[in-house]
N, CA, C and O atoms as CSV, one atom per row, in Angstrom:
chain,resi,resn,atom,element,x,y,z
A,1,UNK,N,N,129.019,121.916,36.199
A,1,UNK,CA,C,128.107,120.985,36.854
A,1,UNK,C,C,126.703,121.549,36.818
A,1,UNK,O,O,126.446,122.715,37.118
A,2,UNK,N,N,125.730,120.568,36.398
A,2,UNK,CA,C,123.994,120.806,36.639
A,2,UNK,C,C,123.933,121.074,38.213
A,2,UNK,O,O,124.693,120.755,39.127
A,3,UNK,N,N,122.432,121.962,38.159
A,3,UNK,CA,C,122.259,121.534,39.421
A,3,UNK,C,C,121.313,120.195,40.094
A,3,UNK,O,O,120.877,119.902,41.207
A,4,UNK,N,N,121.287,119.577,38.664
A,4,UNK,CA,C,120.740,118.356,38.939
A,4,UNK,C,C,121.425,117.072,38.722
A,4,UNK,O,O,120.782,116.101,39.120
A,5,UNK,N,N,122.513,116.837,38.216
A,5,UNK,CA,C,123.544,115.609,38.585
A,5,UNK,C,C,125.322,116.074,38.647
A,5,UNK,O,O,125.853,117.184,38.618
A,6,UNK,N,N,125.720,115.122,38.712
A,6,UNK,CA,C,127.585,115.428,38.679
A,6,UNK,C,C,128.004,114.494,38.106
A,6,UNK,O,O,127.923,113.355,38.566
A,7,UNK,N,N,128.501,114.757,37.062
A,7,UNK,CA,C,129.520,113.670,35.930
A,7,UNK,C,C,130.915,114.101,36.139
A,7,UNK,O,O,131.355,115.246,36.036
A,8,UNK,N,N,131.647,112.851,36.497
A,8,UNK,CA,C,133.227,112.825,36.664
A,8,UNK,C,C,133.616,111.581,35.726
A,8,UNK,O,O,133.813,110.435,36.129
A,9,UNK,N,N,133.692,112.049,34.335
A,9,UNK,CA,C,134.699,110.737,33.544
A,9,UNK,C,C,135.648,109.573,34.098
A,9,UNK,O,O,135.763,108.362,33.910
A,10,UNK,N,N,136.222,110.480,34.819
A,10,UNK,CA,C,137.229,109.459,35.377
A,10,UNK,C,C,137.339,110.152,36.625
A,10,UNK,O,O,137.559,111.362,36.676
A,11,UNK,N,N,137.122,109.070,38.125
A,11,UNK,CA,C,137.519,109.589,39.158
A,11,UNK,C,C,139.032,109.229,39.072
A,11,UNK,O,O,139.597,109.981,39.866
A,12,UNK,N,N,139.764,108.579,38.585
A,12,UNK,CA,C,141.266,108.808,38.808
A,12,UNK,C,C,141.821,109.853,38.774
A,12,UNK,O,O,142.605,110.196,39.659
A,13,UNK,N,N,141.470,110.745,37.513
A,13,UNK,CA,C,142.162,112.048,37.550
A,13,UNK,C,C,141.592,112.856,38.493
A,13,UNK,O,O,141.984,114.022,38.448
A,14,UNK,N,N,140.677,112.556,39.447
A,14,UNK,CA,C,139.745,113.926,40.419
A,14,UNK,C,C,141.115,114.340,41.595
A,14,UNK,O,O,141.149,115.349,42.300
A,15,UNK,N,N,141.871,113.548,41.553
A,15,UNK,CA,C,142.894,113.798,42.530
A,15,UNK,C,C,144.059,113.025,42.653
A,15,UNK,O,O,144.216,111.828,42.414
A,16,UNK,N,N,145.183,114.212,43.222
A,16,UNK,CA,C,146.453,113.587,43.056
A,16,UNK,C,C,147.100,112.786,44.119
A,16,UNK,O,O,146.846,113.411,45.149
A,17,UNK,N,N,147.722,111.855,44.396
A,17,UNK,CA,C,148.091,110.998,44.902
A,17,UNK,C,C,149.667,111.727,45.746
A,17,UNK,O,O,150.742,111.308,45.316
A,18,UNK,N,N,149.685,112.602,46.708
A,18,UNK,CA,C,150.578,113.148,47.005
A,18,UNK,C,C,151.833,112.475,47.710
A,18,UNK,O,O,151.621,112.065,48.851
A,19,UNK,N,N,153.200,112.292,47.153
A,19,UNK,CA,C,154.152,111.565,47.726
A,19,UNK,C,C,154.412,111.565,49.689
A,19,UNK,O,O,154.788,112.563,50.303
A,20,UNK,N,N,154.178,110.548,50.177
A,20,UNK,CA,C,154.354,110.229,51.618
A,20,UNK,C,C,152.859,110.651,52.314
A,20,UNK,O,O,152.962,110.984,53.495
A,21,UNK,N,N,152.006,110.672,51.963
A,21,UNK,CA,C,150.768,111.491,52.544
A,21,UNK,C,C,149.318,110.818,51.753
A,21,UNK,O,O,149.331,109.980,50.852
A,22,UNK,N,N,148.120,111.445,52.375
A,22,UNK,CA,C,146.986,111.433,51.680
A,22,UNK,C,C,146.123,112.794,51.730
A,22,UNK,O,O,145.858,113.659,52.565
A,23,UNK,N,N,145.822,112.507,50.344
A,23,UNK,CA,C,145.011,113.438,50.183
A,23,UNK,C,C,143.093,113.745,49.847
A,23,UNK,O,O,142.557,113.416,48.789
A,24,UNK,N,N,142.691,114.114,50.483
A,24,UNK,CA,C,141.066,113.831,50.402
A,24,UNK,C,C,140.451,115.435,49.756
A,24,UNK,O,O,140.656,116.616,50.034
A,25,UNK,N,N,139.625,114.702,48.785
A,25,UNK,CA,C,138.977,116.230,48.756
A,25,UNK,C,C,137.202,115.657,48.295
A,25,UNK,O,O,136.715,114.709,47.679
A,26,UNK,N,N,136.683,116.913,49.042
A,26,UNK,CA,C,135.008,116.632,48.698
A,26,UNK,C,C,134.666,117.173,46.868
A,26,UNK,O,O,134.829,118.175,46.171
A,27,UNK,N,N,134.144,115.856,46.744
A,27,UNK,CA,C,133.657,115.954,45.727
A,27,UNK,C,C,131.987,116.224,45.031
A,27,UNK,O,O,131.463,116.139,43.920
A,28,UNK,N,N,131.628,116.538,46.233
A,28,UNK,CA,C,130.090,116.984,46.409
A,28,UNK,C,C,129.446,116.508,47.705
A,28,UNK,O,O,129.565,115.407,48.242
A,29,UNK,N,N,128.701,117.624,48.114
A,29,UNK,CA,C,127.536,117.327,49.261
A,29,UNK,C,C,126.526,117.868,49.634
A,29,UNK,O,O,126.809,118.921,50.205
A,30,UNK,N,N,125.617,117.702,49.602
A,30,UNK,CA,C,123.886,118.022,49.626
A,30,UNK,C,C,123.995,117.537,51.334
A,30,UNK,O,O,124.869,117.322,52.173
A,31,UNK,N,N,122.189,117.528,51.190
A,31,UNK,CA,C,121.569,117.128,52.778
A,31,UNK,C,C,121.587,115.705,52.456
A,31,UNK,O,O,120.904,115.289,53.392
A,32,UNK,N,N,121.875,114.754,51.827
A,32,UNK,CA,C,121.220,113.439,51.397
A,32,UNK,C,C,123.174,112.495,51.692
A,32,UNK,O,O,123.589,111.593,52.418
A,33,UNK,N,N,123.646,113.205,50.875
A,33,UNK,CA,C,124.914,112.171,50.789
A,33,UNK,C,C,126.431,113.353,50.623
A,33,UNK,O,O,126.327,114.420,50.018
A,34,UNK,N,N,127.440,112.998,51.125
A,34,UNK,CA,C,128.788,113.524,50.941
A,34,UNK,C,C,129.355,112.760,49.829
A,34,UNK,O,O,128.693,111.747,49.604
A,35,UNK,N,N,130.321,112.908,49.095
A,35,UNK,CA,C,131.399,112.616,48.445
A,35,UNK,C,C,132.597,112.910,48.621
A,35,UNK,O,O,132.892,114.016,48.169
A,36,UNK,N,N,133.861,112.041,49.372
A,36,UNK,CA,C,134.896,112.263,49.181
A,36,UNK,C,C,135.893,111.219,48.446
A,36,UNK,O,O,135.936,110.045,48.811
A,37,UNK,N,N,136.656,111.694,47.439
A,37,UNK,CA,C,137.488,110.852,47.646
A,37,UNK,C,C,139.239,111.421,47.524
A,37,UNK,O,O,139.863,112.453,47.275
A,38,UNK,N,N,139.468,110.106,47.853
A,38,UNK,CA,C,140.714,110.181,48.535
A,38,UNK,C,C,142.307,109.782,47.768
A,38,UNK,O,O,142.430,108.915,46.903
A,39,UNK,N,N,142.992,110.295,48.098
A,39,UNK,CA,C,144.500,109.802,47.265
A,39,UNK,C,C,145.221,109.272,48.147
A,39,UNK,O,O,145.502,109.986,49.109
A,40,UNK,N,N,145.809,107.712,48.111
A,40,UNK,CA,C,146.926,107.490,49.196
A,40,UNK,C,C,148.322,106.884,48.833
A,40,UNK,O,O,148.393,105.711,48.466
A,41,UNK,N,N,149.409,107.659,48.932
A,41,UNK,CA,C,150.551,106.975,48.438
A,41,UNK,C,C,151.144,105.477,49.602
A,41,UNK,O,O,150.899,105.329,50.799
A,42,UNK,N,N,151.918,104.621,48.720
A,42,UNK,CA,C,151.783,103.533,48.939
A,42,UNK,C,C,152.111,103.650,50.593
A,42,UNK,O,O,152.799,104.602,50.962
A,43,UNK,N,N,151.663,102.769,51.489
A,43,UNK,CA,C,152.020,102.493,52.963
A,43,UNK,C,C,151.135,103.549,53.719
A,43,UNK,O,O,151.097,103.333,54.930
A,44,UNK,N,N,150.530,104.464,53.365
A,44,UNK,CA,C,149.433,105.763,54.252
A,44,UNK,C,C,148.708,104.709,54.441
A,44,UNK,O,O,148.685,103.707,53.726
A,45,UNK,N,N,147.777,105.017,55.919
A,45,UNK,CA,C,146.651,104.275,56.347
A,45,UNK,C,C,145.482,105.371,56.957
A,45,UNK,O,O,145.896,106.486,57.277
A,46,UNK,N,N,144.514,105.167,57.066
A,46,UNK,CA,C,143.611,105.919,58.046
A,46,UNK,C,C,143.903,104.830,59.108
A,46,UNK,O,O,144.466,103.760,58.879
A,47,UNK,N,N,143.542,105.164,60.036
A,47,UNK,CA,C,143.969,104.322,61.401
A,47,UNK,C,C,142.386,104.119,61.650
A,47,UNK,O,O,141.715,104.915,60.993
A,48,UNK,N,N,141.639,103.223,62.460
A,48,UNK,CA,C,140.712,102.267,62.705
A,48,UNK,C,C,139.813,103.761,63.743
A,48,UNK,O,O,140.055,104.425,64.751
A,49,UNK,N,N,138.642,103.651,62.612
A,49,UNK,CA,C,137.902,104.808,63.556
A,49,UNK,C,C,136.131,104.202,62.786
A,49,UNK,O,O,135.968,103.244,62.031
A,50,UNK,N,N,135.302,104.944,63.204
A,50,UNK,CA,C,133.852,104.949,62.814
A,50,UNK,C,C,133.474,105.733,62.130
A,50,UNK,O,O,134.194,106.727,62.043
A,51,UNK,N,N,132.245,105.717,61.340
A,51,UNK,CA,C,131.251,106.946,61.179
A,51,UNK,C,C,129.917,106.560,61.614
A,51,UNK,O,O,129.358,105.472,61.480
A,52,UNK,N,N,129.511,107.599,62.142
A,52,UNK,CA,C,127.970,107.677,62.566
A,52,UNK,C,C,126.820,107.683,61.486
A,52,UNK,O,O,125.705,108.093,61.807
A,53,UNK,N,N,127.031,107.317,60.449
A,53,UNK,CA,C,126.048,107.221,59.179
A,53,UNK,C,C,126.867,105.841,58.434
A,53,UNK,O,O,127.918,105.285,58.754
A,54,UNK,N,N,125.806,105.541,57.207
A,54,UNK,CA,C,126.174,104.122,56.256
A,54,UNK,C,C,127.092,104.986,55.268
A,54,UNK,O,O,126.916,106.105,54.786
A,55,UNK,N,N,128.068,104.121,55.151
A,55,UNK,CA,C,128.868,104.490,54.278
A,55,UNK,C,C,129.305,103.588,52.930
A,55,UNK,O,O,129.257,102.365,53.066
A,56,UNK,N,N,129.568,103.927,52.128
A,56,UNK,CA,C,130.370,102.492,51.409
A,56,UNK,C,C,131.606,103.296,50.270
A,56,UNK,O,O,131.543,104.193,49.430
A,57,UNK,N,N,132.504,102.547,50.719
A,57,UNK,CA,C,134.074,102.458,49.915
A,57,UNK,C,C,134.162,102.135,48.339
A,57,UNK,O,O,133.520,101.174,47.915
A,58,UNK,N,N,134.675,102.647,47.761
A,58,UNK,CA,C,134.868,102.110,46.660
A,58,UNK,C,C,136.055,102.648,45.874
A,58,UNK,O,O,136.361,103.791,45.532
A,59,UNK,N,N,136.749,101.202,45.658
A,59,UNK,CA,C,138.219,101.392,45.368
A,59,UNK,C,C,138.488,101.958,44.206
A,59,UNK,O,O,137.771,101.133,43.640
A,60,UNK,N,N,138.966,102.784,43.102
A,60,UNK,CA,C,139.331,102.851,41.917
A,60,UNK,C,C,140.554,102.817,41.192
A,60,UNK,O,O,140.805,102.754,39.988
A,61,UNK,N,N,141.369,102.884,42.386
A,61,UNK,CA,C,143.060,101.861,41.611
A,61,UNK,C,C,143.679,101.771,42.765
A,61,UNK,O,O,143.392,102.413,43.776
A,62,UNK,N,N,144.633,100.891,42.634
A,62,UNK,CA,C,145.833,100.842,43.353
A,62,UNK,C,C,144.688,99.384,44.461
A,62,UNK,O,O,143.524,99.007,44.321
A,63,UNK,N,N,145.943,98.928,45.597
A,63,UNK,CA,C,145.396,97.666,46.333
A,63,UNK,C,C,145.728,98.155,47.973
A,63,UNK,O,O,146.701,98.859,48.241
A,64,UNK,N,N,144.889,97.727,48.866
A,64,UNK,CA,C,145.292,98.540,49.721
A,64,UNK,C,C,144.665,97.039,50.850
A,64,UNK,O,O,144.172,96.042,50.322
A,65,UNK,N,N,144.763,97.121,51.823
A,65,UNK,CA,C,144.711,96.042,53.091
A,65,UNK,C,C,143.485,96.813,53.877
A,65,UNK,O,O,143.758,97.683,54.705
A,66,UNK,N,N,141.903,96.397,53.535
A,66,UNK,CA,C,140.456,96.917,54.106
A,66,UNK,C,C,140.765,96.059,55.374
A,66,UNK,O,O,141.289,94.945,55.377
A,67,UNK,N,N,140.270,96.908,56.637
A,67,UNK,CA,C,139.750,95.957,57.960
A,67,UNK,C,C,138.223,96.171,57.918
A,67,UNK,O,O,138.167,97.322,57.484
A,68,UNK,N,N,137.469,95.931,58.028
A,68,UNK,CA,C,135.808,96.020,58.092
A,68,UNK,C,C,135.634,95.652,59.388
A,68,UNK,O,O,136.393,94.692,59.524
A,69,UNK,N,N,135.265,95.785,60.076
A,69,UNK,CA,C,135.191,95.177,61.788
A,69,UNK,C,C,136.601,94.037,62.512
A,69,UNK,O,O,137.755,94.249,62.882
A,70,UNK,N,N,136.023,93.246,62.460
A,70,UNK,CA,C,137.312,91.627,62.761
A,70,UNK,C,C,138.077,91.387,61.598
A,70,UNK,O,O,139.254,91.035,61.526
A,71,UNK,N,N,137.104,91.667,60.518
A,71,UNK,CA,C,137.562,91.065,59.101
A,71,UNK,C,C,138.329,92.022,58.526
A,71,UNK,O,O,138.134,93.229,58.670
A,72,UNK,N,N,139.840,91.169,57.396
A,72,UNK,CA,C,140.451,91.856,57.012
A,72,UNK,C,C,140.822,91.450,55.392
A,72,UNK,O,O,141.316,90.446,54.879
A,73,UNK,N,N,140.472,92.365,55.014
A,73,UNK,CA,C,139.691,92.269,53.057
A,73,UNK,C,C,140.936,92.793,52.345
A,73,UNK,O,O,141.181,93.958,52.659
A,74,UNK,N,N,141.727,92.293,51.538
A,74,UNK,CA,C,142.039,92.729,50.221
A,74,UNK,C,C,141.262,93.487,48.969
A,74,UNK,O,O,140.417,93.051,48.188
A,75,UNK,N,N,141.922,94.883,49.092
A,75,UNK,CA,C,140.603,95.661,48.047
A,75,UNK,C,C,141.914,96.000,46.851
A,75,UNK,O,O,143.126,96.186,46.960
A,76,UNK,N,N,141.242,95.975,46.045
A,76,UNK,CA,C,141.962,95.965,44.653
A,76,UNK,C,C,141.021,96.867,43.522
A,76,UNK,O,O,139.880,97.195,43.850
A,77,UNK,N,N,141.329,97.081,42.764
A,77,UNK,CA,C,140.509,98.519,41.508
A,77,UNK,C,C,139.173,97.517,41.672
A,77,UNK,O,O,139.284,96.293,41.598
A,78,UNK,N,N,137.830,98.231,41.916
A,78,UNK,CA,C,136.951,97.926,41.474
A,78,UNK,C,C,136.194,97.049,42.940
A,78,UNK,O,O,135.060,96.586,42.813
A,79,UNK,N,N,136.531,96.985,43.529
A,79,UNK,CA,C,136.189,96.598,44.840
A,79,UNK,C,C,135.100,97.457,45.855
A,79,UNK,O,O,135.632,98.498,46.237
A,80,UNK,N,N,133.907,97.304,46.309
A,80,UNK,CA,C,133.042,98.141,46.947
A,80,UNK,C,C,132.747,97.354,48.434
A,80,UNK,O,O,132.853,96.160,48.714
A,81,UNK,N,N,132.442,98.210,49.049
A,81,UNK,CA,C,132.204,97.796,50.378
A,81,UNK,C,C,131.466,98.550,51.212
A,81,UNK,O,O,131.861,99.616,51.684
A,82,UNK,N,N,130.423,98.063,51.422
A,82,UNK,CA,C,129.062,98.604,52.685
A,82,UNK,C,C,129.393,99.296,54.005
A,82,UNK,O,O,130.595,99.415,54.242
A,83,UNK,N,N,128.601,99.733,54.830
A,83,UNK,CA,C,129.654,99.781,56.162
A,83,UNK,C,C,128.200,100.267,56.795
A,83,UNK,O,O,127.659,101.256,56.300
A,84,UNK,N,N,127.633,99.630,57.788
A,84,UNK,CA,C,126.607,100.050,58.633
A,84,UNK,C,C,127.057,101.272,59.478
A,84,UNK,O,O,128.253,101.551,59.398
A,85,UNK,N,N,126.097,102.216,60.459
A,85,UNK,CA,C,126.994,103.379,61.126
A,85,UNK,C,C,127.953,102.128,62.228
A,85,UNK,O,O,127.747,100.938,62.469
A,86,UNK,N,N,128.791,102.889,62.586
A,86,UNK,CA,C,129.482,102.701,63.830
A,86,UNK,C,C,130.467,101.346,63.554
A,86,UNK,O,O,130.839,100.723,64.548
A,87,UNK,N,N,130.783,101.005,62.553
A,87,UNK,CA,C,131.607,99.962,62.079
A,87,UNK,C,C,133.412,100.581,62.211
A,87,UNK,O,O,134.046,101.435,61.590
A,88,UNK,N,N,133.732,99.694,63.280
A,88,UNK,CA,C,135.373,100.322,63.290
A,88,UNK,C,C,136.137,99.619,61.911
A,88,UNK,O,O,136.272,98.401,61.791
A,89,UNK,N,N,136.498,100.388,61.136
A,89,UNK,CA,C,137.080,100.388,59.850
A,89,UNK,C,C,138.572,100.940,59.624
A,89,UNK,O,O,138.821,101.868,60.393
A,90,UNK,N,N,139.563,100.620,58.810
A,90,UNK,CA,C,140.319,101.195,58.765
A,90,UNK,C,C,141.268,100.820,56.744
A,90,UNK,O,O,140.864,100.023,55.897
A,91,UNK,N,N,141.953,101.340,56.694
A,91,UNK,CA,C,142.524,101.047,55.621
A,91,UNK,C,C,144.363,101.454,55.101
A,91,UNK,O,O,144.908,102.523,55.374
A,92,UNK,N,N,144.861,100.594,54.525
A,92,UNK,CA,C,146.091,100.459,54.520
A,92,UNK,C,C,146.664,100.325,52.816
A,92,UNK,O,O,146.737,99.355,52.062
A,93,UNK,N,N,146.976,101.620,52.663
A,93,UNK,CA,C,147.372,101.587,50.739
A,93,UNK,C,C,148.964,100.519,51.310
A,93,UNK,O,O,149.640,100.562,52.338
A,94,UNK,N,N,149.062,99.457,49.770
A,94,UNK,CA,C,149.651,98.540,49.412
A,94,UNK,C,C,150.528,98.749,48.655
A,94,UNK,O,O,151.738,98.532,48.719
A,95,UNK,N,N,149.433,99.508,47.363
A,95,UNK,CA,C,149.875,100.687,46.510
A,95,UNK,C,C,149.667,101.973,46.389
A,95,UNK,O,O,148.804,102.494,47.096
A,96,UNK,N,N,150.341,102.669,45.558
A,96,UNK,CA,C,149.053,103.923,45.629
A,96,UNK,C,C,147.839,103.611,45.204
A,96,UNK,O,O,147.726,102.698,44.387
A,97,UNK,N,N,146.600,104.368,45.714
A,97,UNK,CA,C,145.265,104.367,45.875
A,97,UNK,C,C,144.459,105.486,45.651
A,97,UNK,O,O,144.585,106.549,46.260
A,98,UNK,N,N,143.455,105.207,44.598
A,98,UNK,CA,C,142.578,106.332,44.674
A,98,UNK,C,C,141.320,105.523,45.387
A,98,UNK,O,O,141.302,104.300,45.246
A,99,UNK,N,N,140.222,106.192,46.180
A,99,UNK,CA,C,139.109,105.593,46.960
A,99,UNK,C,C,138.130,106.513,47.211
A,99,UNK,O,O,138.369,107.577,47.783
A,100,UNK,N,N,136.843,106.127,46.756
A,100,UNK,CA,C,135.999,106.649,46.850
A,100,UNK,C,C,135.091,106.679,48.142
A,100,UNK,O,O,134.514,105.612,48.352
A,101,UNK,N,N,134.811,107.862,49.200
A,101,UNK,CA,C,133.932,107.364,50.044
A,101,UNK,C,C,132.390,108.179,49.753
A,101,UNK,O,O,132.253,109.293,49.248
A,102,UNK,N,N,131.534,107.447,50.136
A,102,UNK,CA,C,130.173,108.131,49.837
A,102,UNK,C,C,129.204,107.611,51.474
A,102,UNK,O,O,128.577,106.691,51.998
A,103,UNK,N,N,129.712,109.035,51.675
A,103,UNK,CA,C,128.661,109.017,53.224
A,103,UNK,C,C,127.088,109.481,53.212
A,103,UNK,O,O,126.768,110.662,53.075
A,104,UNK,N,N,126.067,108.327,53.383
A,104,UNK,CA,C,124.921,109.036,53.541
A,104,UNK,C,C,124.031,109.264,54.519
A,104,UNK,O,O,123.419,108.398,55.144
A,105,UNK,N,N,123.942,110.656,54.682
A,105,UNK,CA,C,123.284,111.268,55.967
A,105,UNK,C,C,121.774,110.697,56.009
A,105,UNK,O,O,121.088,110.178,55.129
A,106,UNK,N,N,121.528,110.976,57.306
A,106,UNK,CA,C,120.337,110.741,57.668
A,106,UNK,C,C,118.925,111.366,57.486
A,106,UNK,O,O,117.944,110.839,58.010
C-alpha cells in the first residue's frame, strides 16, 4: 500500500465469511474516515444500535434484510446506503454477506 491511496481489486476476497458468526476487519483508518468491512454467514445480524458520525453501507454480495430507522430495505450486491449520525440501524444476512462500512469522522 502507498501512503497515498489503497487499492483492493476485489473487496470479496478482503475477508472470510466465517461459518455461524461474523467477521469484521479494518481495512484502513486515518483522522478523516475508518474502513471496515464485514463477513456475515447466512441468518447473523448486528442488532439495532447507532453511530455518532455519517456513515454509509455498502453491500458487495450476498442479500441481507437493512432496517434504516422505521424503514426496512432489502440490500442485495451493489446496494449503498447513507446514514446521518445517530440513526438506529441494524442488519440481517439472508445470505452470506460481504459489507462494506465507511465511517467518517469528524
Amino acid at each position: 500500500m502507498s501512503n497515498s491511496y489503497l487499492f483492493l481489486e476485489d473487496l470479496s476476497q478482503q475477508v472470510d465469511i466465517p461459518q455461524d458468526g461474523i467477521l469484521s476487519r479494518t481495512l484502513y483508518q486515518d483522522e478523516h474516515v475508518k474502513l471496515v468491512l464485514f463477513g456475515f454467514d447466512r441468518g447473523q445480524e448486528l442488532s439495532e444500535h447507532t453511530a455518532s458520525m455519517p456513515a454509509t453501507l455498502y453491500f458487495v454480495q450476498g442479500e441481507a434484510e437493512l432496517t434504516l430507522g422505521a424503514d426496512k430495505r432489502m440490500a442485495t450486491a451493489g446496494t449503498w446506503a447513507y446514514m446521518t449520525p445517530n440513526l438506529p440501524h441494524s442488519v440481517v444476512a439472508t445470505t452470506p454477506v460481504v459489507m462494506l462500512l465507511i465511517l467518517m469522522k469528524r
